[in-house]
C-alpha positions as CSV (number, residue, x, y, z in Angstrom):
1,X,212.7,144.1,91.0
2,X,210.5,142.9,88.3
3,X,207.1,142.8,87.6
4,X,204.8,141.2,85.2
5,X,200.9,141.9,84.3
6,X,198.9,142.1,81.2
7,X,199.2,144.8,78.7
8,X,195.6,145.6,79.6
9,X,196.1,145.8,83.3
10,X,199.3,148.4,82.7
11,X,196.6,150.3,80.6
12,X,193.6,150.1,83.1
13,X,196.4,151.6,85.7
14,X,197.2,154.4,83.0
15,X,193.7,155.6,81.9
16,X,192.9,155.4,85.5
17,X,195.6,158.2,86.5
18,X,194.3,161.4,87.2
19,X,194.8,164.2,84.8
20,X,198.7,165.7,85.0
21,X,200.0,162.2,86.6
22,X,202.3,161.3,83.0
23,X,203.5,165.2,83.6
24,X,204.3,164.4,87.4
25,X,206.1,161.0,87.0
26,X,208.2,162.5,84.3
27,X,209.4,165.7,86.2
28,X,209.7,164.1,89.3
29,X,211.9,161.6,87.6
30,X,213.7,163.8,85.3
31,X,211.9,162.2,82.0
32,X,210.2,163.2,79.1
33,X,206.8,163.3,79.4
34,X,206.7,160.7,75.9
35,X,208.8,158.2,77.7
36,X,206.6,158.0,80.3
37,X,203.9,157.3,77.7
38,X,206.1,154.9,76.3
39,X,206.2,152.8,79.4
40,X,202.9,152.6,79.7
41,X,202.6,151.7,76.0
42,X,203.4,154.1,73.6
43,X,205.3,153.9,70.6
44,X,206.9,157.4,69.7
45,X,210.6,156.4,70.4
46,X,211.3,159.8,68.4
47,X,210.9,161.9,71.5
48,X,210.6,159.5,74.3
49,X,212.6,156.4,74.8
50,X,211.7,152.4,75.9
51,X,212.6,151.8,79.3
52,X,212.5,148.7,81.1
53,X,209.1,147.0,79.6
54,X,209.1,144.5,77.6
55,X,205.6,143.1,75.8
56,X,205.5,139.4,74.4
57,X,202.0,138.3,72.3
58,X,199.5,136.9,74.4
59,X,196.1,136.8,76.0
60,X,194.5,139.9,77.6
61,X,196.9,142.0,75.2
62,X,199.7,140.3,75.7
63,X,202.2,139.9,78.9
64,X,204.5,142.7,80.0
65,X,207.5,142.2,82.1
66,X,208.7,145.4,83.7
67,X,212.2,145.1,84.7
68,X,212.2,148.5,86.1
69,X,209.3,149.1,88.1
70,X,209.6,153.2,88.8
71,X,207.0,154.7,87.3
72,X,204.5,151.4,87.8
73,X,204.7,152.5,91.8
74,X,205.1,156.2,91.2
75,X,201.7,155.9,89.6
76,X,200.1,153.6,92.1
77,X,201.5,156.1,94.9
78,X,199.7,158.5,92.6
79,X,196.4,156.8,91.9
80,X,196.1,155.5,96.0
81,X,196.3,159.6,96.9
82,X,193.6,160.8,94.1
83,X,191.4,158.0,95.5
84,X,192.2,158.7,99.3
85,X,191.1,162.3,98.3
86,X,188.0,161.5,96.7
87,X,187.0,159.6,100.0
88,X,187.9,161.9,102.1
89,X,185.6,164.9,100.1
């Protein structure tokens, strides 16, 4: 399933990840740690590759259709449990 958002949305979600997430997502889904940078907009295709995001020009930094959407809920699953453990201390 698909998704679509700004570019700056996809990088709010990123820089709000806590520290080790982009090491997580890509062991627990067998990646390199620079593709998962790469999905969340990265450009080093040299040791990570480009999958499923796709960014056209536009407002807001542009529109980003995720055709793979993985790593998007791996790291909402991931922000929703550093948040439920910051109200829970």
């Amino acid at each position: 399933m698909s998704k679509t958002l700004t570019f700056n949305e996809l990088r709010r979600l990123k820089d709000s990840l806590p520290d080790g997430a982009t090491h997580r997502i890509a062991d627990e889904l067998n990646l390199t740690v620079q593709t998962v940078r790469n999905y969340f907009g990265g450009v080093n295709y040299q040791f990570g590759n480009n999958i499923g995001i796709h960014i056209e020009p536009g407002p807001d930094g542009g529109i980003v259709v995720l055709d793979d959407t993985t790593i998007y809920d791996m790291a909402v699953k991931i922000l929703e449990e550093a948040n439920k453990e910051k109200k829970e201390a």
